[in-house]
C-alpha positions in Angstrom: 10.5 128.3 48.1 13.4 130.4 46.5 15.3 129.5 43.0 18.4 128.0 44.3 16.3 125.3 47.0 13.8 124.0 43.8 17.2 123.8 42.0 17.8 121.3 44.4 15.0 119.4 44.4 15.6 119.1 40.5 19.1 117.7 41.4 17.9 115.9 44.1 15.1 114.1 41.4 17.5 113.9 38.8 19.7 112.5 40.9 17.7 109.7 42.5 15.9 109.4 38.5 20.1 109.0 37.6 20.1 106.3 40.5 17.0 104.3 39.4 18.5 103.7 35.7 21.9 102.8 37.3 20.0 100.5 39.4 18.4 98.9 36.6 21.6 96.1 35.9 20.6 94.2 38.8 19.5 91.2 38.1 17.4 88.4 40.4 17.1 85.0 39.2 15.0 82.5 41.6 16.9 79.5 42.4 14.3 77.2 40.1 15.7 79.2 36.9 19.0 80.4 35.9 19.9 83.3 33.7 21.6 83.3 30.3 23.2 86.3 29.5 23.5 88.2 26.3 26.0 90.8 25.5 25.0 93.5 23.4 27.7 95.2 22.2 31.9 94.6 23.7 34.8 96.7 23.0 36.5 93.4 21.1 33.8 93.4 18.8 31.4 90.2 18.1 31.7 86.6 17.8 34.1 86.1 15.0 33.6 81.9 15.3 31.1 79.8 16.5 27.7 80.9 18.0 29.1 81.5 22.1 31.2 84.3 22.9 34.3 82.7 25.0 36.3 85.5 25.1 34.2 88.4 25.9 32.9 89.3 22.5 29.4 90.5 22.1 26.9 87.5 21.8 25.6 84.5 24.2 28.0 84.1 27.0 29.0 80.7 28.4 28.6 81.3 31.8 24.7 81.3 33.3 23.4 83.2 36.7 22.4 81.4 39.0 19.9 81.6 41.8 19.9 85.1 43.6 20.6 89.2 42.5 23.1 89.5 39.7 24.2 93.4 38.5 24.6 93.7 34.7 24.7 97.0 32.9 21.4 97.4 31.7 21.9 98.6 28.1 25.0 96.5 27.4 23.8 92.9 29.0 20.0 91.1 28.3 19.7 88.2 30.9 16.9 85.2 29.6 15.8 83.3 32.5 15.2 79.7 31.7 14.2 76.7 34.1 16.2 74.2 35.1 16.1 70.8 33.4 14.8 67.8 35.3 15.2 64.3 34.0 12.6 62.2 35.6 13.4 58.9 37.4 14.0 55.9 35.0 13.9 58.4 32.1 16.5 59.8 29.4 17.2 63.1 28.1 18.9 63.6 25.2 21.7 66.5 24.4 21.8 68.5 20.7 25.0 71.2 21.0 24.6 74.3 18.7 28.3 75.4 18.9 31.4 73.4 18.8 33.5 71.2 16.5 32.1 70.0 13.6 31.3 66.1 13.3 33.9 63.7 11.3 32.5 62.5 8.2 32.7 59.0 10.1 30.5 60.4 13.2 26.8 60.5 13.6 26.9 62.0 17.0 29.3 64.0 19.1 31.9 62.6 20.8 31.9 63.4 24.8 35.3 61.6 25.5 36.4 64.6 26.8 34.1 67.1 26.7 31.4 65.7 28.6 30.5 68.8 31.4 27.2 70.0 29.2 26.8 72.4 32.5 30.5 74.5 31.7 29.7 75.4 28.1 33.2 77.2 28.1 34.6 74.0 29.5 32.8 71.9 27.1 33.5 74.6 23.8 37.4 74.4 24.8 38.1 70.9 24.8 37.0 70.0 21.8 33.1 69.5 22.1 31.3 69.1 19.1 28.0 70.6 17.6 25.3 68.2 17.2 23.2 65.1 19.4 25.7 64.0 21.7 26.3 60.7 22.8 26.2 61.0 26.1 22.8 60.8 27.7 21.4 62.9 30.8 20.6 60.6 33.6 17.6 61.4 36.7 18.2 64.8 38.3 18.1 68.7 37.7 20.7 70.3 35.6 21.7 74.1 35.1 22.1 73.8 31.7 22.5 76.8 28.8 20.0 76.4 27.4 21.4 78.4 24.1 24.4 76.4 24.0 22.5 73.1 24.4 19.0 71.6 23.6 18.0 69.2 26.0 14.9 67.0 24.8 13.1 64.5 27.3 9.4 62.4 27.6 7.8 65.4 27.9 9.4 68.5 27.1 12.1 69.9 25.1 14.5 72.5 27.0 15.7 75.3 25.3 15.2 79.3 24.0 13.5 80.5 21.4 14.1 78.5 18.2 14.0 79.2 14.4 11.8 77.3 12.7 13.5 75.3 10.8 15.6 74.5 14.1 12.1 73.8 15.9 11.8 71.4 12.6 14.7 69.4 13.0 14.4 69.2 16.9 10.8 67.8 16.8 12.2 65.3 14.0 15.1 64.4 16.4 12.3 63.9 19.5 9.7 61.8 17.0 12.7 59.8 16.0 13.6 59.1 19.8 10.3 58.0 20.8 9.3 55.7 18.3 12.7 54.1 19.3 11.3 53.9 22.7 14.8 56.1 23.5 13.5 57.9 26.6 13.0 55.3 28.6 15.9 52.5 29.2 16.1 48.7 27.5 14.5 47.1 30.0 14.5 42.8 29.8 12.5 40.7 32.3 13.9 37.1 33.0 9.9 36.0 32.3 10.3 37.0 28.9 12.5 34.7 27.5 14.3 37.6 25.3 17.3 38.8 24.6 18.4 42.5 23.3 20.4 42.7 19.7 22.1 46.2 18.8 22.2 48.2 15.9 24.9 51.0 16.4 24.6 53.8 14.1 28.2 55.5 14.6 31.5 54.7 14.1 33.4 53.2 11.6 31.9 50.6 9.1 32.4 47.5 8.6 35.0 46.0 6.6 33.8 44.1 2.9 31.9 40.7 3.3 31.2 41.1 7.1 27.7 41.7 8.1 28.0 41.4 11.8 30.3 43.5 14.0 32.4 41.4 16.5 32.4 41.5 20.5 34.5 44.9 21.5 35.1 45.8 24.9 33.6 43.3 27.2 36.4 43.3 29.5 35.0 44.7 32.8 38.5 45.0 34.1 39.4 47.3 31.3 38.0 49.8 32.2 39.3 52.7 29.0 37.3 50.2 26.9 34.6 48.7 28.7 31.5 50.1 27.7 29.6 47.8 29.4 26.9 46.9 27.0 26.6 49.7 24.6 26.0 52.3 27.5 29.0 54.2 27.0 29.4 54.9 23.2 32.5 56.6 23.4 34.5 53.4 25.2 32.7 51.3 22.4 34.7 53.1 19.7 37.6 53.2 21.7 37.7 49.5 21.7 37.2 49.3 18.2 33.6 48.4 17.9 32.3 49.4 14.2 28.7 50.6 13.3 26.1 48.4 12.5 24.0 44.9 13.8 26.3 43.9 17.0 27.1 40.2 17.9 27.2 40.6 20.9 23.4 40.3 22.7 21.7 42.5 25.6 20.0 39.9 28.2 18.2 40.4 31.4 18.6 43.7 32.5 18.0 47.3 32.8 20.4 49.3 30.2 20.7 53.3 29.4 21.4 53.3 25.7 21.5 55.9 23.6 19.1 55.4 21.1 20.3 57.6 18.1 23.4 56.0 19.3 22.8 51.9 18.9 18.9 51.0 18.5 18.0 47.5 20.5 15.8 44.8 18.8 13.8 42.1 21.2 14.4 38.3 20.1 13.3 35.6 21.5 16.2 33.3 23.2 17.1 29.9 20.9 15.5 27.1 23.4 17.0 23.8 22.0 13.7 21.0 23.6 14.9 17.9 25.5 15.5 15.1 22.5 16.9 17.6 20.0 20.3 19.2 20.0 21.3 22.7 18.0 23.6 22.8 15.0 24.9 26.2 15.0 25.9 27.5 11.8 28.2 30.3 12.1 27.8 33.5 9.5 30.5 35.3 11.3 33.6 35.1 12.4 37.1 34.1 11.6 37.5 31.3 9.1 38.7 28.2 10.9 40.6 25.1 10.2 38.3 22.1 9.0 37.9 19.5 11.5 36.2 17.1 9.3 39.2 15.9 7.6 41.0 16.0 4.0 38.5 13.0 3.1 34.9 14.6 3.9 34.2 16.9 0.7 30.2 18.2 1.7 31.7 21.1 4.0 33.4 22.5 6.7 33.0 21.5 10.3 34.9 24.5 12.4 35.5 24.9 16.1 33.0 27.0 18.2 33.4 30.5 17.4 34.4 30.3 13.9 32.3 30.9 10.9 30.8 27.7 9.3 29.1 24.9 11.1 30.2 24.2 14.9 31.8 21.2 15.7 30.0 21.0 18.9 26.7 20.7 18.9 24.3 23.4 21.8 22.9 20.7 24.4 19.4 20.8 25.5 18.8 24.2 27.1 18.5 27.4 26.7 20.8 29.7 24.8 21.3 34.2 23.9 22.2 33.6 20.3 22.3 36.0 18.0 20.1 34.4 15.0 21.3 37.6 12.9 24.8 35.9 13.4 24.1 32.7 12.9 21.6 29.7 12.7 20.5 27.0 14.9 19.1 23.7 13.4 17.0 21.7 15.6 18.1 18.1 15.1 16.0 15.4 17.1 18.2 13.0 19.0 15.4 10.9 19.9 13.9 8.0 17.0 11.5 9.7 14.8 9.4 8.6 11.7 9.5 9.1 8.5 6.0 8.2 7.1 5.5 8.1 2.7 1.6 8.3 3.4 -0.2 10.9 1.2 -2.2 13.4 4.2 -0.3 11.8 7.0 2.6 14.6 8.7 4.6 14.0 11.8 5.2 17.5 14.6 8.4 17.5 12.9 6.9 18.2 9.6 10.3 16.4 8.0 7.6 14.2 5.8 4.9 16.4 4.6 5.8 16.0 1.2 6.3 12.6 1.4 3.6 9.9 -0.2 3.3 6.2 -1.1 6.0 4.4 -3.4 4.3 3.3 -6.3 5.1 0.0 -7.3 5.0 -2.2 -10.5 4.9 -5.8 -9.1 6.5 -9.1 -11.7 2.7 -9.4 -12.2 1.9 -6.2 -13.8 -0.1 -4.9 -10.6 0.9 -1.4 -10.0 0.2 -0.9 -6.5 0.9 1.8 -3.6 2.9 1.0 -1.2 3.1 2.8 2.2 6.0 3.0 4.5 7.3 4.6 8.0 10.7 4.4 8.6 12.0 4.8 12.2 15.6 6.9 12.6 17.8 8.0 15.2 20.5 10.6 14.7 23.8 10.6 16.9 23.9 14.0 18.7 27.8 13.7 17.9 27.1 13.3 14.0 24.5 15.9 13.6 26.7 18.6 12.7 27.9 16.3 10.0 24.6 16.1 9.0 23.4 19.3 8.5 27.0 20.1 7.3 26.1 17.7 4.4 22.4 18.3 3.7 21.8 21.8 5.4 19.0 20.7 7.3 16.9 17.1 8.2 14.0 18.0 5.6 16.4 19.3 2.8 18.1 15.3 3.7 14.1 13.6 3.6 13.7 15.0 0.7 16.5 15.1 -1.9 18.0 11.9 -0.6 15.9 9.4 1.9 13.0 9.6 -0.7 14.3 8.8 -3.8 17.0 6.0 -2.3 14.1 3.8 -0.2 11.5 4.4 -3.1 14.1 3.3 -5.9 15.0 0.2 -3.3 11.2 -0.5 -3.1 11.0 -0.2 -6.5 13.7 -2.8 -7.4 11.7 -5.1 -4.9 8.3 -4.7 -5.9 9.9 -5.9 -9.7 10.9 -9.4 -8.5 7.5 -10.2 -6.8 4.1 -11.0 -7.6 1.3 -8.8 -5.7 0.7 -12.2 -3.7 3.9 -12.5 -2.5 4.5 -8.8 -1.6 1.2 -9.4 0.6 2.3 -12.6 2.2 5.7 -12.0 2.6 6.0 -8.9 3.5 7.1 -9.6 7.5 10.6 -11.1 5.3 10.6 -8.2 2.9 10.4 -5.9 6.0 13.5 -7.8 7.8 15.9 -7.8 5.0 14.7 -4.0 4.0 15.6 -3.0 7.5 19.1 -5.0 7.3 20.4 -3.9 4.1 18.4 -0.6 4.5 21.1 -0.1 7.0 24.3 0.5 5.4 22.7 2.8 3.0 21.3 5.1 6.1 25.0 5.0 8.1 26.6 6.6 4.5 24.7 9.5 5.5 25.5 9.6 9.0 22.1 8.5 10.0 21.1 5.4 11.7 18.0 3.1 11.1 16.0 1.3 13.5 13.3 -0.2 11.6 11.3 0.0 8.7 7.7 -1.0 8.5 5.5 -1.7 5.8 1.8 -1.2 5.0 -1.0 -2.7 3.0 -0.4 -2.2 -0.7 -3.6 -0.2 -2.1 -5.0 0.2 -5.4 -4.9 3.1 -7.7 -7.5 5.3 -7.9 -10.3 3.6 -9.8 -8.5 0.3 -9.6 -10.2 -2.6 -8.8 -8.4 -5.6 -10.1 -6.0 -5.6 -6.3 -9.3 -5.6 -4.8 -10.3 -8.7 -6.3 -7.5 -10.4 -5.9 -7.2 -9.1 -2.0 -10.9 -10.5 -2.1 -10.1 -13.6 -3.1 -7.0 -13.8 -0.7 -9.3 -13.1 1.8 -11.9 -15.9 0.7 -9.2 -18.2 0.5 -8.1 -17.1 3.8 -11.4 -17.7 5.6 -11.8 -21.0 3.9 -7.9 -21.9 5.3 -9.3 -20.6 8.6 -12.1 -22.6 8.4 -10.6 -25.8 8.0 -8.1 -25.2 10.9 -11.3 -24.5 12.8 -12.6 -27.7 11.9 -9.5 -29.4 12.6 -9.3 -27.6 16.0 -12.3 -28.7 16.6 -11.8 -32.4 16.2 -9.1 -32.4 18.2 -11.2 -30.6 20.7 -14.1 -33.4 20.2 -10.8 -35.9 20.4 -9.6 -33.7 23.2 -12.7 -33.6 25.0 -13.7 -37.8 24.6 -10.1 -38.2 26.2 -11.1 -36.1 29.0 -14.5 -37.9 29.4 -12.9 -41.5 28.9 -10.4 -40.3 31.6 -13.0 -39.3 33.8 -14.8 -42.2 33.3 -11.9 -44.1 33.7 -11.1 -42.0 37.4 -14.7 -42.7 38.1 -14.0 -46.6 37.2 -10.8 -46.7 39.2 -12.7 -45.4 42.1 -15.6 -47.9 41.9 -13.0 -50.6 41.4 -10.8 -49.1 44.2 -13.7 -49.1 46.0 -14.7 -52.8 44.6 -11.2 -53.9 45.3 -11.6 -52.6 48.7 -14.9 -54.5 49.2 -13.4 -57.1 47.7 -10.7 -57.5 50.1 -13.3 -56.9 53.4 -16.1 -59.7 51.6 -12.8 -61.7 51.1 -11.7 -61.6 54.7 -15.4 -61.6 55.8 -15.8 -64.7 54.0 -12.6 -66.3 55.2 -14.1 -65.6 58.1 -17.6 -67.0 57.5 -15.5 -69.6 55.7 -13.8 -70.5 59.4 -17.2 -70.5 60.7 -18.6 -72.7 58.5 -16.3 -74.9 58.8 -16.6 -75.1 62.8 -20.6 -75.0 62.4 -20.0 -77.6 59.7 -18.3 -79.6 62.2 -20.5 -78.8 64.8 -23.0 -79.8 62.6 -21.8 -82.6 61.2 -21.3 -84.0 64.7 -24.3 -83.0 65.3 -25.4 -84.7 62.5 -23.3 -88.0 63.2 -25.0 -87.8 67.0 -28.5 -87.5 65.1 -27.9 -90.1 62.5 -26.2 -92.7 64.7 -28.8 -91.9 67.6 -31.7 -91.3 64.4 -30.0 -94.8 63.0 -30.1 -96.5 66.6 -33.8 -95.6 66.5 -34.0 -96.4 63.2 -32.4 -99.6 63.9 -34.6 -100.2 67.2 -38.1 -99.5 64.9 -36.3 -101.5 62.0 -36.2 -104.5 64.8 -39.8 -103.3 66.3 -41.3 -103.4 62.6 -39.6 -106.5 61.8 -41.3 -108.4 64.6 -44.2 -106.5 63.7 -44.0 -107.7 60.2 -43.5 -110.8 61.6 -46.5 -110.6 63.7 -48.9 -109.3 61.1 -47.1 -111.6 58.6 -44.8 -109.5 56.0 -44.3 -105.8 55.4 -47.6 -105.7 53.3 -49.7 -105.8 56.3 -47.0 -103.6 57.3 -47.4 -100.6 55.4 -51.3 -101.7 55.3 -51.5 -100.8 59.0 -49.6 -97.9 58.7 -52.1 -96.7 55.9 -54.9 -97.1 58.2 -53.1 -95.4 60.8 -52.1 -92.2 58.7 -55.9 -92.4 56.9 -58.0 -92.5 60.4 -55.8 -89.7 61.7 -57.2 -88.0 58.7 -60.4 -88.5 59.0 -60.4 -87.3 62.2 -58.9 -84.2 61.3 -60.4 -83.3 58.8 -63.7 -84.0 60.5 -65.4 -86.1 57.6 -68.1 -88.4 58.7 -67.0 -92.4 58.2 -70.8 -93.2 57.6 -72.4 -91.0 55.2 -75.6 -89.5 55.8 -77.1 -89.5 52.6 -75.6 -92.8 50.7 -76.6 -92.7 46.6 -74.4 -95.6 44.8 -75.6 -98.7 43.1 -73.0 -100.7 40.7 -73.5 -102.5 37.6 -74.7 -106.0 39.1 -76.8 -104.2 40.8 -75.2 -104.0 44.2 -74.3 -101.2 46.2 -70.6 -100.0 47.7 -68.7 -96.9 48.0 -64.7 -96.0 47.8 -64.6 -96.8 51.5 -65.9 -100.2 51.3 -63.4 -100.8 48.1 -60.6 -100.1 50.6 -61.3 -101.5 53.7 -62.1 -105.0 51.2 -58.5 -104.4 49.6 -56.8 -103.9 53.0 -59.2 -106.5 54.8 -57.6 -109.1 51.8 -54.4 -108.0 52.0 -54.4 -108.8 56.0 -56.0 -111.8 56.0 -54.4 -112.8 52.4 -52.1 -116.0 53.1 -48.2 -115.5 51.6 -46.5 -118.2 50.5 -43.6 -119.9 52.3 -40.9 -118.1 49.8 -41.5 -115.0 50.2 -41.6 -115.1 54.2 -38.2 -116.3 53.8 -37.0 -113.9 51.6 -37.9 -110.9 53.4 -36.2 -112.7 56.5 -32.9 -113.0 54.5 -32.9 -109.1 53.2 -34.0 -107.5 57.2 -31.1 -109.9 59.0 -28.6 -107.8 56.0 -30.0 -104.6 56.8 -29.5 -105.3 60.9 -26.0 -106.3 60.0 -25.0 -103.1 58.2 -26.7 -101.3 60.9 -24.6 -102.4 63.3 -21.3 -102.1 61.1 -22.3 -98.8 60.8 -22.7 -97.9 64.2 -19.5 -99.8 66.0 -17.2 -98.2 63.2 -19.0 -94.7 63.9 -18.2 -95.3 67.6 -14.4 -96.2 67.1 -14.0 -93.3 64.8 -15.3 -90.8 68.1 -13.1 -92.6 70.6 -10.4 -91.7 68.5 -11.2 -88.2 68.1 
């Protein structure tokens, strides 16, 4: 090889060497990263103001490459490739500007009214953005942020070149200050929690003197230059005129993207008002409004809703988003509830816990304790009044319902002896609870009832004791002798009930007697009828008899006449009919006429028997001779008897034939 053809090969080299360096501006940046360029050195010098070069100078240039082969002169332009920032779904990132405006003495952040394009830095540089967090908020997605322009901190990462360290310092601040706000992730409220969301903004004006909660701004939906639709858009917030500090108006259910260097959220439970109470709201903010409870009413004002004092209206049983930073609710029962001055014994509402028994001095000198409940009721209507007047019900219970019924028991307790504040306390209970009355409807209240207990003793008092002993004796005995009296009457009672059983018992046998009675009385009119006809029968029965018994009688009268005649008188008569009746005898009975073994003798010596007497008296009776007179006489009397006879028997005779 000859001079002049290495010659060209050195050209040749030098040339393609000459090529390489030129070559050396181009750029590639993959389409995950973008490139932010740097200027070394410009013809119009370097950045006179502010940290980006928007007009060409030498420094950070606005503009960033994109995805692909870029061609930058290589000693004049350093490109920095950076990734692209990705906000994760239902997360936040949050935007700190190096360059721009600097904040009013009134701002905390940046505003992004108008400059709001954090991806066109010249854009953003040009009308008006300002240095500093920003108030807007990155959303989800993947943005192509410059990342020397802007910081971009999220969950996880912060975007952005190489920092100082005191920059790194105040970045990580920034971040630890954002987390422990929970600010990455959105104000989420679940309708299961029963909460509500109250804001703290932290920019914008203050408030004016004496105001401590900032009014409702912008909740006009259909505005739509000043609806910032729940703190989400700051700059519409202080558009509409919404000042810095704890909001009245309250976050519920719902998913929000707040900025939390912007307004801060705080989770409150929501004000449930229980059925049988209403809610006394008592306003601390607000305009100041007319008094609705009249000239005459000097313990407040009552205002209408929305006002600042206490609500005329009270909140109905449900459930309510107040702000309690705003405001107060008083729960006021509706239903009747008691008031107990016992020592150790509380109602749920807790209104009497520091209530105990009224001591007492009775006209006796006893000094007793006396315990009481007292039943009230509250209109729901007249409990604002209420707590206008007294603040609260305990606050009432306690500087005004304890001293005014102790003081009235007091004044009773002084014109009674213990004995009569035990026995009548059923009338001291009844006129309590009626003049009781007037006293409770001064303070808007109304009383139902009040019930009193069993006065007790002092400690280490026994004397009430005694005398409740003694009451008690007194009592028993009392009891006693009602029991005894109950129990005559019951003796009374009960010989009442056995004389009337008796008596039902007699009334039946008598019914029954009187029934027997009337059948023995019919019976015997009856046997009475028979009688007579078998009396009749039997009497001519008899009649037939005695006239044919007195015919025969008649005829043997005759026979024994002539008989008597015959045997010469009735003596030897009868004498025959003796012998008759005494042989008829003999031979019944048997006995022998002769005896077989004869032992007699008599005192002349001669022998004879009863026998022998006999048949000598009868033998001298028959054979005895009467004298004329008395055969004549016994004539006389048997010719009367034949004549009566005979009367007897014709008139007997006539008497049938006239039948």
């Amino acid at each position: 090889m000859n001079g002049i053809g290495f010659f060209v090969v050195v050209v040749v080299f030098l040339g393609v060497v000459l090529l390489l360096i030129a070559l050396s501006g181009i750029r590639y940046i993959p389409n995950t990263r973008i490139g932010i360029v740097e200027k070394r050195f410009s013809g119009k010098g370097s950045v006179q103001n502010g940290f980006i070069a928007l007009n060409g100078e030498a420094g950070f240039q606005p503009k960033v490459l994109r995805g692909g082969l870029h061609y930058l002169w290589a000693i004049q332009y350093v490109v920095h490739t950076t990734p692209l920032v990705t906000i994760p779904q239902g997360k936040i990132g949050y935007i700190f500007a190096r360059d721009g405006k600097l904040l009013e003495p009134t701002q905390t952040l940046a505003s992004n009214e108008v400059a709001s394009d954090f991806q066109d830095v010249e854009s953003f540089l040009k009308n008006g953005g300002q240095r500093g967090p920003q108030r807007r908020i990155l959303r989800e997605g993947t943005y192509a942020i410059n990342l020397m322009q802007f910081i971009v901190l999220t969950d996880e990462r912060v975007y952005s070149l190489p920092l100082s360290r005191e920059e790194r310092d105040v970045i990580n601040r920034m971040a630890q200050v954002i987390g422990e706000r929970g600010g990455f992730m959105p104000v989420i409220i679940k309708d299961t929690d029963d909460k509500i969301g109250i804001a703290t903004v932290h920019d914008g004006p203050s408030l004016a003197q004496g105001e401590i909660i900032a009014p409702v701004v912008g909740d006009d939906p259909k505005n739509t230059e000043t609806y910032h639709n729940k703190f989400q858009d700051p700059d519409k917030f202080l558009k509409a005129g919404g000042f810095r500090g704890r909001q009245l108006q309250v976050l519920v259910e719902g998913t929000y993207y707040v900025n939390r260097l912007f307004a801060t959220v705080e989770m409150i439970q929501k004000t449930v008002i229980e059925v049988g109470n209403v809610g006394v709201v008592v306003s601390y903010t607000g305009e100041t409004g007319e008094d609705l409870s009249g000239t005459d009413y000097r313990h407040g004002e009552l205002v209408a809703r929305g006002k600042r004092g206490v609500w005329e209206e009270a909140l109905l049983p449900g459930k309510y988003p107040f702000n309690t930073y705003a405001g107060k609710v008083v729960s006021v029962p509706t239903t009747n509830f008691i008031l107990k001055w016992i020592r150790n014994q509380t109602g749920s509402h807790k209104f009497d816990e520091n209530l105990s028994e009224v001591s007492l001095i009775t006209k006796d000198a006893f000094e007793p304790s006396l315990p009481l409940s007292v039943v009230v009721h509250i209109d729901y209507k007249k409990a604002p009044l209420v707590i206008q007047r007294f603040g609260d019900i305990k606050r009432l219970v306690e500087q005004t319902l304890d001293p005014m019924v102790a003081a009235y028991f007091k004044n009773i307790g002084q014109t009674r002896t213990l004995i009569q504040l035990l026995q009548e306390r059923s009338a001291i209970q009844q006129i309590a609870s009626e003049e009781m009355k007037d006293k409770f409807e001064h303070y808007n209240l109304e009383l139902e009832e009040v019930l009193i207990g069993t006065p007790s003793s002092p400690e280490n008092d026994t004397q009430i004791e005694t005398i409740l002993t003694q009451l008690r004796s007194r009592q028993i005995a009392s009891e006693q002798i009602e029991t005894y009296d109950r129990q005559e009457k019951a003796a009374v009672k009960e010989r009442e009930l056995r004389e009337a059983e008796s008596r039902a018992q007699m009334q039946t046998s008598m019914t029954q007697a009187e029934l027997n009675i009337e059948i023995q009385s019919n019976q015997g009119k009856a046997d009475y009828q028979r009688s007579i006809q078998q009396a009749a029968q039997i009497r001519a029965l008899a009649e037939a008899e005695a006239e044919k018994v007195a015919r025969i009688g008649i005829a043997q009268a005759l026979a024994t006449e002539e008989q008597v005649r015959a045997y010469g008188g009735p003596q030897f008569q009868v004498t025959q009919q003796v012998l008759n009746r005494f042989s008829e005898a003999v031979q019944q009975s048997k006995v022998d006429v002769v005896p077989r073994v004869v032992v007699g003798a008599t005192k002349d010596g001669g022998s004879g028997n009863i026998m022998e007497a006999l048949l000598t008296m009868l033998l001298s009776d028959r054979f005895g001779a009467l004298d004329d007179e008395a055969q004549t006489k016994r004539s006389d009397e048997a010719e009367q008897l034949r004549s009566e006879i005979r009367k007897s028997i014709t008139t007997r005779t006539e008497k049938d034939k006239k039948e």
